[in-house]
RODO-2510 file (C-alpha; in nm, 4 decimals, decimal comma):
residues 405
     n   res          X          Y          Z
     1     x    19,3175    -3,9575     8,4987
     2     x    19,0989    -3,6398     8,4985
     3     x    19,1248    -3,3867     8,7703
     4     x    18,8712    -3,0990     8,7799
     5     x    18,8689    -2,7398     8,5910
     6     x    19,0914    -2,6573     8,3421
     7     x    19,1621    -2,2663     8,2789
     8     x    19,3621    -2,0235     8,1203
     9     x    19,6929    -1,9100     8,2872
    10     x    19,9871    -1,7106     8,2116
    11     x    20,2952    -1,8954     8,2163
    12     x    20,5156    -1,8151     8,4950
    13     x    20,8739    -1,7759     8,6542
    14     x    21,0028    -1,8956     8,9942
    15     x    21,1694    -1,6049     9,2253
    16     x    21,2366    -1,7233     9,5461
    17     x    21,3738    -1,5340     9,8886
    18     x    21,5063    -1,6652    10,1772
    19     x    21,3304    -1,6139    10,5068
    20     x    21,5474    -1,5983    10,8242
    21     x    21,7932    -1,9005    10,9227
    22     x    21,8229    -2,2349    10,7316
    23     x    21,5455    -2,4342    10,8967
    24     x    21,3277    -2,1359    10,8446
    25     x    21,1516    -2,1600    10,4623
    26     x    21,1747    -2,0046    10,1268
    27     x    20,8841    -1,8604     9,9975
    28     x    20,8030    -1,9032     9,6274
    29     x    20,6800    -1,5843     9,4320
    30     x    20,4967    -1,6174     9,1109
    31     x    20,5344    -1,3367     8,8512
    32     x    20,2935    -1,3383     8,5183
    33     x    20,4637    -1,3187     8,1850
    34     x    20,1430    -1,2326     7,9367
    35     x    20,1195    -1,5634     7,7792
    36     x    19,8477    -1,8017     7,7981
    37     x    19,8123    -2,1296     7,7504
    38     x    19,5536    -2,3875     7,8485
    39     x    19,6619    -2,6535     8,1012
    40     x    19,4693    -2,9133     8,3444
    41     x    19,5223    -2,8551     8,7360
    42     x    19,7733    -3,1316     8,7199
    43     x    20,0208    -2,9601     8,4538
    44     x    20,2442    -2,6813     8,4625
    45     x    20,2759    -2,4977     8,8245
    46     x    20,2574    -2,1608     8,7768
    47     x    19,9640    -1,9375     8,9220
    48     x    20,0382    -1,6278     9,0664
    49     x    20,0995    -1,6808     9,4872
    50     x    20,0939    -1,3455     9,6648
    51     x    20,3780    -1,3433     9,9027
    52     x    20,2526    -1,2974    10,2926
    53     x    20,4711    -1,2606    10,5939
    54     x    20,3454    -1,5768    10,8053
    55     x    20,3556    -1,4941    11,1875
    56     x    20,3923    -1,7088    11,4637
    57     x    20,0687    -1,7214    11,6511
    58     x    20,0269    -1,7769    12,0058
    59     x    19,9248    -2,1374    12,0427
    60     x    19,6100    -2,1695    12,2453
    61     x    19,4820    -2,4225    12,4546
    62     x    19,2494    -2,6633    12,3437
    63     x    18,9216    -2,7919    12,5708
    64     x    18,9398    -3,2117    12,5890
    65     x    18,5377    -3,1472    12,5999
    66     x    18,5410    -2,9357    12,2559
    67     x    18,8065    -3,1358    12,0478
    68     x    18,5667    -3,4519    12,1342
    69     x    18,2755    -3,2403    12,0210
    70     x    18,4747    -3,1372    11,7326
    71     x    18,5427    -3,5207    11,6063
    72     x    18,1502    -3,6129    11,6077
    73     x    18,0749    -3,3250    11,3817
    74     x    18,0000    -3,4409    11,0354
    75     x    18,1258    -3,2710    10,7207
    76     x    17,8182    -3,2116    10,4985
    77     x    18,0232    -3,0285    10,2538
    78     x    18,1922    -3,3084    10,1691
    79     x    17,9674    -3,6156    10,2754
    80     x    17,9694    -3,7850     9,9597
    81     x    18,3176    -3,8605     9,9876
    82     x    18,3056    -4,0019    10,3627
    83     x    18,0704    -4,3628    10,3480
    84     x    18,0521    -4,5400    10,6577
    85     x    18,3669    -4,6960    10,7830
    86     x    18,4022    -5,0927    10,6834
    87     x    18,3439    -5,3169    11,0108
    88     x    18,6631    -5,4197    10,9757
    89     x    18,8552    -5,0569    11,0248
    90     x    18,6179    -4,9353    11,3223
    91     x    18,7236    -5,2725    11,5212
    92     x    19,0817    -5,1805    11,4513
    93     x    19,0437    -4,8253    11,5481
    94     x    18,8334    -4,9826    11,9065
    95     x    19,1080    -5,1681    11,9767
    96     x    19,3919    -4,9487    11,9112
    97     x    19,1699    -4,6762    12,1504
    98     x    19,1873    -4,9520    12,4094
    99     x    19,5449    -5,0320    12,3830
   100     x    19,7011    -4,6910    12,3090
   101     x    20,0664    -4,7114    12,2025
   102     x    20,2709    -4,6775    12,5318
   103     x    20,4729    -4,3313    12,5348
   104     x    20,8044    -4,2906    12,5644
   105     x    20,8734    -4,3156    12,9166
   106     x    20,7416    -4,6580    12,8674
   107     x    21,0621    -4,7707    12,6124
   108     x    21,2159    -4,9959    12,8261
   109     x    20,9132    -5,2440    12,7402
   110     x    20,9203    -5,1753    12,3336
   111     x    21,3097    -5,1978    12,4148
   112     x    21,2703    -5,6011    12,5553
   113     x    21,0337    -5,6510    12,2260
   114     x    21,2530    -5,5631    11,9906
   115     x    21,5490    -5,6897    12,0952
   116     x    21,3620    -6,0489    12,1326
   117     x    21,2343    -5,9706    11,8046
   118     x    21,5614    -5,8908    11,6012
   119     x    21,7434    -6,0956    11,4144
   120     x    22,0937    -6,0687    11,5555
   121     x    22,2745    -6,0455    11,8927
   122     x    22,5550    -5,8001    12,0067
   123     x    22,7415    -6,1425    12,1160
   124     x    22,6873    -6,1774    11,7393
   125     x    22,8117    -5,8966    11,5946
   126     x    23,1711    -5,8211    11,7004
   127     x    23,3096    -5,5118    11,5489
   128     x    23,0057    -5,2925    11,6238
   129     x    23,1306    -4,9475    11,7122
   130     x    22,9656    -4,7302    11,9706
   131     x    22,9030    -4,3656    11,7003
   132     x    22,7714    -4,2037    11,9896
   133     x    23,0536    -4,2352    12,2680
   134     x    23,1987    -3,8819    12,0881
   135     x    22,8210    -3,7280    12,1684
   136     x    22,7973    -3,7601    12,5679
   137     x    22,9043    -3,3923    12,6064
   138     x    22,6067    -3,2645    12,4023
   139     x    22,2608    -3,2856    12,5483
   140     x    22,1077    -3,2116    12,2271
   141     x    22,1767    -3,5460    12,1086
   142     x    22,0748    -3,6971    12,3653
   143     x    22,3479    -4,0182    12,3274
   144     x    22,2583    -4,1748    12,6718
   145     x    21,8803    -4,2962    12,5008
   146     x    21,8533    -4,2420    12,1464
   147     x    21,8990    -4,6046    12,0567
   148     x    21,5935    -4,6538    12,2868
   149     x    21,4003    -4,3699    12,0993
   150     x    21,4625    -4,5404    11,7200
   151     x    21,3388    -4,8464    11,8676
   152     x    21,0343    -4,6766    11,9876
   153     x    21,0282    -4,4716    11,6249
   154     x    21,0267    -4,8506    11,4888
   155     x    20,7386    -4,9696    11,7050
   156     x    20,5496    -4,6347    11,5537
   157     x    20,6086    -4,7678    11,1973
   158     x    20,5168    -5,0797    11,2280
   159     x    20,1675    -4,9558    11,4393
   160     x    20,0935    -4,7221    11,1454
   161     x    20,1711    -4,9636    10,8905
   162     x    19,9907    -4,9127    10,5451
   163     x    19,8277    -5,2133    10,3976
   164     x    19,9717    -5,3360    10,0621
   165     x    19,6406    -5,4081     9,8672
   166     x    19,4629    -5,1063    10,0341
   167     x    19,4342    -4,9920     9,6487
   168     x    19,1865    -5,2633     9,5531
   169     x    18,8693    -5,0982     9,7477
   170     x    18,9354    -4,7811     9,5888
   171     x    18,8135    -4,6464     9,2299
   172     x    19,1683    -4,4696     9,1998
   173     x    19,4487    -4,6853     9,1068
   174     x    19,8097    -4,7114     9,1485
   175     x    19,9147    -4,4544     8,8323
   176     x    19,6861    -4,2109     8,9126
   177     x    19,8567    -4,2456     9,2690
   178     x    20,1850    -4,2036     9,0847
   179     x    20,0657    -3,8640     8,8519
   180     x    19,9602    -3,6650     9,2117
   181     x    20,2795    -3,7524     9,3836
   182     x    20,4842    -3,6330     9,0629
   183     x    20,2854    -3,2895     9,0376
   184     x    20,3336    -3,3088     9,4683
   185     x    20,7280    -3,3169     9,4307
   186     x    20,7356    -3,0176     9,2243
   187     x    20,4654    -2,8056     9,4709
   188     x    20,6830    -2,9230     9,7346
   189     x    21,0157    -2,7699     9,5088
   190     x    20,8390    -2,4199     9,4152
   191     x    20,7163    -2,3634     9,7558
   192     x    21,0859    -2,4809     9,9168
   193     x    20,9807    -2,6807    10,1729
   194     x    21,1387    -2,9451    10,4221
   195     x    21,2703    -3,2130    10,2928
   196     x    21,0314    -3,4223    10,5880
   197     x    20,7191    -3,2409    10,4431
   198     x    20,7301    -3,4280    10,1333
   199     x    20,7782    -3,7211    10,3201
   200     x    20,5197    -3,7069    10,5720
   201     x    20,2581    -3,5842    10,2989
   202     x    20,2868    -3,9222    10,1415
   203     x    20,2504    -4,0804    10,4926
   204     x    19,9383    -3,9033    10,5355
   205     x    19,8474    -3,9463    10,1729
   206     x    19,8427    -4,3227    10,2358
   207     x    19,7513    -4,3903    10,5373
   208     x    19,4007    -4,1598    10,4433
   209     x    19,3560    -4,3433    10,1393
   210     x    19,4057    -4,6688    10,3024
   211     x    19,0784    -4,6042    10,5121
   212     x    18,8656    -4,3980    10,3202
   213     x    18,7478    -4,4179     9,9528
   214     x    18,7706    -4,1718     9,7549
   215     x    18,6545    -4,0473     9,3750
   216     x    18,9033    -3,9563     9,1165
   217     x    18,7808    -3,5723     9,1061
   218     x    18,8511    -3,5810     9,4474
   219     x    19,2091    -3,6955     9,4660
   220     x    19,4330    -3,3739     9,3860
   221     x    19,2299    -3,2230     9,7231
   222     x    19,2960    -3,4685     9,8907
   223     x    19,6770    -3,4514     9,8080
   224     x    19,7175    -3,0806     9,8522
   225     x    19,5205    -3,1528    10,2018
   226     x    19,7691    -3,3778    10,3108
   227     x    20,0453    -3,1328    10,2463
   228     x    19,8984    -2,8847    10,3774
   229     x    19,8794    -3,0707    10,6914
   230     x    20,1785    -3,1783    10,6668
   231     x    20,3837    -2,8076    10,6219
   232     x    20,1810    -2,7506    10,9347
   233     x    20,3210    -2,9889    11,1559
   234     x    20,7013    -2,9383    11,0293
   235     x    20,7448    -2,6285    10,9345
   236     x    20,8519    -2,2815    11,0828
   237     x    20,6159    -2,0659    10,8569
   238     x    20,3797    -2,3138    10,6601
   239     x    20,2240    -2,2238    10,2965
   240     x    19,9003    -1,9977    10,3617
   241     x    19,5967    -2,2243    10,2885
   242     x    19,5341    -1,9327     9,9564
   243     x    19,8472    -2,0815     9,8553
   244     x    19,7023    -2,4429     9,8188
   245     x    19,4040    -2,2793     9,5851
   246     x    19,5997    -2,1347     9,3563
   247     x    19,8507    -2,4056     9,2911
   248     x    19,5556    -2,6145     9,2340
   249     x    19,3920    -2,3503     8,9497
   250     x    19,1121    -2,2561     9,1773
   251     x    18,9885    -2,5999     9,1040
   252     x    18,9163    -2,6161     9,4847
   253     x    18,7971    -2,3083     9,7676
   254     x    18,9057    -2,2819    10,0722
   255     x    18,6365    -2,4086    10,2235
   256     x    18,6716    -2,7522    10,0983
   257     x    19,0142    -2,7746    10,1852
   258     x    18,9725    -2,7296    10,5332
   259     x    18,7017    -2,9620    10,5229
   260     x    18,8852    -3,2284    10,3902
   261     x    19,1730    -3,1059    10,6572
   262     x    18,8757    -3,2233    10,9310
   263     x    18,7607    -3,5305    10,7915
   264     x    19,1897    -3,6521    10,7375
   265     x    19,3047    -3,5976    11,0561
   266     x    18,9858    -3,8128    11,2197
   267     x    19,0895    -4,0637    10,9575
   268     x    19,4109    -4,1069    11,0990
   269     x    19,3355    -4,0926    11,4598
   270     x    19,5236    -3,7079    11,4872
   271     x    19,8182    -3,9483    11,4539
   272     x    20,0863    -3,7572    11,2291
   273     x    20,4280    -3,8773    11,4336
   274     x    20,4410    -4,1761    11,1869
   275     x    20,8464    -4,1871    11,1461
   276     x    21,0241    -4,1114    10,8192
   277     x    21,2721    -4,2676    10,6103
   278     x    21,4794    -3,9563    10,6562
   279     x    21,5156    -4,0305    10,9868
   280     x    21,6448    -4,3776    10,9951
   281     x    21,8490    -4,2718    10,6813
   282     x    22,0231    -3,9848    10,8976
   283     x    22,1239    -4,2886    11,2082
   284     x    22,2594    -4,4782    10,9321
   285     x    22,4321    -4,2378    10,7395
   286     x    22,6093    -4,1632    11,0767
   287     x    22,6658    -4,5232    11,1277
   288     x    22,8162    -4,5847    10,8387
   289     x    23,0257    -4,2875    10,8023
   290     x    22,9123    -4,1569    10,4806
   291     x    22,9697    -3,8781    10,2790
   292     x    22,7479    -3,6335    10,1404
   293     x    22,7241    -3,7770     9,7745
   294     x    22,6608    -4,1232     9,8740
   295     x    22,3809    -3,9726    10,1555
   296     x    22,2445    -3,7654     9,8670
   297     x    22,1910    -4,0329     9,6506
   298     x    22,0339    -4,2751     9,9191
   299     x    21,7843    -3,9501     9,9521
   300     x    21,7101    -3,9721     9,5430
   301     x    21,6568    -4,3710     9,5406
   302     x    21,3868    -4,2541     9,8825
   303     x    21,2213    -4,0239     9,6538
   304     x    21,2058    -4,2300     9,3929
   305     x    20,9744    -4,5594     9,5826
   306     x    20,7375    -4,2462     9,7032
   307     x    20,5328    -4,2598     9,3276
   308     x    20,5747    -4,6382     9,3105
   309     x    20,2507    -4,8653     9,4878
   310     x    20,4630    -5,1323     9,5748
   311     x    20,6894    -4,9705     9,8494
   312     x    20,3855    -4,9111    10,0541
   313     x    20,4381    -5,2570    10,1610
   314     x    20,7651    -5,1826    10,3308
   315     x    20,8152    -4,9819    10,6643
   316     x    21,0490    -4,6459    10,6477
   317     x    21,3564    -4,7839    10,8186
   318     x    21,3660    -5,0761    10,5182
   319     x    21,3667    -4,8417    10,2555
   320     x    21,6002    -4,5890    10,4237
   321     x    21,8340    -4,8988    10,4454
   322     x    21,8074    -5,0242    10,1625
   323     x    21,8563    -4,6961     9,9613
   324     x    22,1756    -4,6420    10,1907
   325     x    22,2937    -5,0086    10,0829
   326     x    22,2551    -4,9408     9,7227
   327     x    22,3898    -4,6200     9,7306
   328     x    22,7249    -4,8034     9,8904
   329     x    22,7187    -5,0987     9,5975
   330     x    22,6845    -4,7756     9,3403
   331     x    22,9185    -4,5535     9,4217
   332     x    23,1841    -4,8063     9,6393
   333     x    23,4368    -5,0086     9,4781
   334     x    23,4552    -5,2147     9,7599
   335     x    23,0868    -5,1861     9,9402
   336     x    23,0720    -5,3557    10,2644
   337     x    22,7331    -5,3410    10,5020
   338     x    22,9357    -5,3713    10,8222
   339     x    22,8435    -5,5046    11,1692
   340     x    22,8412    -5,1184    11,2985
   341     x    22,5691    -5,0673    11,0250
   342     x    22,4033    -5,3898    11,0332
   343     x    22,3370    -5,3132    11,4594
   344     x    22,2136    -4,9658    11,3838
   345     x    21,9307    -5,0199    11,1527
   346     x    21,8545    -5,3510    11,2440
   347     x    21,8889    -5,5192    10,8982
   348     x    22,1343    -5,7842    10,7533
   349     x    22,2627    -5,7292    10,3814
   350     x    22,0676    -6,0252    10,3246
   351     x    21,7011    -5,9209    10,4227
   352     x    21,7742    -5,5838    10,2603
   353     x    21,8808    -5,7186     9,9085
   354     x    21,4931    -5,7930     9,7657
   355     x    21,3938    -5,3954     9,8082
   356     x    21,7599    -5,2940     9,6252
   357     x    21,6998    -5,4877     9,3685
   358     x    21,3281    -5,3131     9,3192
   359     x    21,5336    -5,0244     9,3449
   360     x    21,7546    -5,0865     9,0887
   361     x    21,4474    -5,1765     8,8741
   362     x    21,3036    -4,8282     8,9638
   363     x    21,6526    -4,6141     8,8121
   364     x    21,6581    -4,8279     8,5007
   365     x    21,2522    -4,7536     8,4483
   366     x    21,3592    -4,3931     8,5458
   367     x    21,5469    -4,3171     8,2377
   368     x    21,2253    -4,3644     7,9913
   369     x    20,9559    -4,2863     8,2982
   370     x    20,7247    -4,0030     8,1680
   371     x    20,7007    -3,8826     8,5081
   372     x    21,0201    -3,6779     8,6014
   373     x    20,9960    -3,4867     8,8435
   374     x    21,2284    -3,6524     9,1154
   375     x    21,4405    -3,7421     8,8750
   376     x    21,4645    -3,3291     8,7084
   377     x    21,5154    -3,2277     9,0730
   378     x    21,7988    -3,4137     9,1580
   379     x    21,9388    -3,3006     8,8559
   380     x    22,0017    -2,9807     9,0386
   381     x    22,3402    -2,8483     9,1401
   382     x    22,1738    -2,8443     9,4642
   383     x    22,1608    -3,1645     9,4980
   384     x    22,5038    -3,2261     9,3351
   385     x    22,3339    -3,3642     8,9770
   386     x    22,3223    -3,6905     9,1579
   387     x    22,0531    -3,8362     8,9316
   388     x    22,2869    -3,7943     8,6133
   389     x    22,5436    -3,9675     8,7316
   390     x    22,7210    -4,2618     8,4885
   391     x    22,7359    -4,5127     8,8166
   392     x    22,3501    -4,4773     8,7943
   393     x    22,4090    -4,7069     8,4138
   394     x    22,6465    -4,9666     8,5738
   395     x    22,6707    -5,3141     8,5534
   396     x    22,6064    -5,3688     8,8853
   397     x    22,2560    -5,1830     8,9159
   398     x    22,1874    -5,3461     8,5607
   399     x    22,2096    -5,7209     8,7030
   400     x    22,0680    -5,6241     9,0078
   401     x    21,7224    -5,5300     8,8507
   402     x    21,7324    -5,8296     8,6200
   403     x    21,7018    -6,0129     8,9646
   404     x    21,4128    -5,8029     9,0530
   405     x    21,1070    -6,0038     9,1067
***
């Protein structure tokens, strides 16, 4: 897979500081050691980022009349990468702007949908315990409607569902796919961002590419574009877009990264609210009263479907529940999916045991996979050296992936 430029660059070291309180970021400095080796964009990380104190700016309103004037302006710079839209995607995108998805003082209709659509009854399930009755005394948690705002979170998912075959109009495939989201885990790590960044880069990642072809010089843009974007929209003080170049070896300016910025967001409708596994994971985690190394490792099996093509197929609140049910199975003597857990993310044992047993497939492949970069990272103490663990090698994940189909 060739990316553009290759260059000379000294071989760095990672200092990082901390910025303010624990939702604020850290902000990765770069120091030059004197030796130089040659490298493609896509190896090593380690250009030399000049640390800036990011501000918060005073948001300013934006004019309906200019952002609509802004969305028929074409991108010259970049033209060759943006053919017409197929037939097929402009009639979706008519009829989604006719039908808008209703907000969420509307719930109490996507409420009635799911329920008729779900697989199970409370009269069903009989020892489902209520995990927010302890919560009615804090307003921050909102207990009195949050079950009606994950079922609007799983009407989102399923509206901005990526298409499983979307890879077979492109002229990128699904290991080249794989190589950028490696080399994006460890940009996310030296920059010490959100865990929901990395997350919601891939979402943007996909649901771009699913739309919009694009040429194999042009993919690393594209991926630094989409976490740029990304950083934007969750967090407190966001890379600086100088940042992006360097980390990238200059193979791209400035000016086509916020270019590409443009002609992403029209792709995807300004729609970046798509929910994240992390988020059904945390409900879960809750209902199941987990602790932190079985959460941890539910995290690591997440991280680990974001390089592989064929998870695309499956909407965030699967995989977050699957990854919490193999995580049980792992590191349980006794696993049980209860009827508390089996309520609160909407998924039987049964209907969750296909994706665990890809799952399983995915940590044996992980021990030989030359791309380790998830798998180095939650090697960490930080993240309590979950992906050494023995239970990882059991019997039980062993027959599992034999089942795998």
């Amino acid at each position: 897979m060739a990316f553009r430029a290759t260059r000379n660059s000294s071989s760095t070291s990672l200092h990082s500081t901390r910025i303010g309180s624990n939702r604020e970021n850290d902000v990765a400095a770069f120091k030059s050691k004197g030796q130089t080796t040659s490298r493609p964009a896509l190896g090593t990380i380690g250009n030399v980022i000049s640390v800036r104190d990011n501000k918060l700016k005073g948001k300013k309103e934006i004019n309906k009349s200019t952002l609509s004037k802004g969305r028929n302006t074409s991108l010259k710079s970049i033209s060759e990468l943006a053919p017409n839209r197929t037939s097929k995607v402009a009639e979706k995108r008519e009829e989604r702007a006719k039908s808008p998805a209703p907000s969420l003082f509307e719930c109490h209709t996507i409420s009635e949908e799911v329920e008729t659509e779900a697989a199970f009854s409370e009269q069903q399930l009989q020892n489902v315990e209520d995990i927010d009755k302890a919560d009615h005394e804090n307003p921050q948690l909102v207990s009195q409607y949050v079950n009606d705002i994950y079922k609007y979170m799983r009407h989102l998912e399923r509206e901005y569902k990526v298409s499983s075959d979307y890879m077979e109009h492109q002229e990128i495939n699904a290991r080249m796919r794989a190589i950028l989201i490696d080399w994006l885990v460890q940009v996310h790590l030296r920059f010490h961002l959100l865990q929901e960044t990395l997350f919601l880069t891939i979402s943007i990642l996909d649901r771009f590419l699913q739309v919009q072809q694009v040429s194999r010089n042009k993919l690393q843009l594209v991926g630094v574009t989409a976490m740029f974007l990304a950083s934007k929209y969750e967090e407190m003080y966001a890379p600086e877009i100088g940042d992006f170049v360097y980390i990238t070896d200059n193979a791209y300016n400035k000016a086509q990264i916020r270019a590409m910025e443009c002609l992403m967001l029209r792709a995807i409708d300004f729609s970046l609210g798509k929910p994240l596994c992390l988020h059904f994971l945390r409900r879960n985690s809750k209902a199941g009263g987990v602790d932190a190394q079985k959460h941890t490792l539910a995290k690591y099996l997440m991280e680990l479907t974001l390089q592989e093509y064929d998870f695309v197929q499956y909407d965030p609140s699967e995989i977050a529940a699957a990854a919490l049910l193999l995580s049980l199975k792992v590191l349980d003597d006794d696993p049980e999916w209860s009827d508390t857990l089996h309520y609160y993310s909407t998924y039987s044992e049964d209907e969750l045991l296909p994706i665990v047993r890809k799952m399983c497939k995915l940590l044996v492949k992980s021990e030989t996979a030359k791309l380790k970069a998830v798998k180095n990272k939650y090697a960490s103490s930080k993240f309590m050296k979950i992906s050494t663990l023995s239970n990882l090698n059991s019997s039980t994940v062993t027959e599992l992936a034999s089942q795998a189909t």
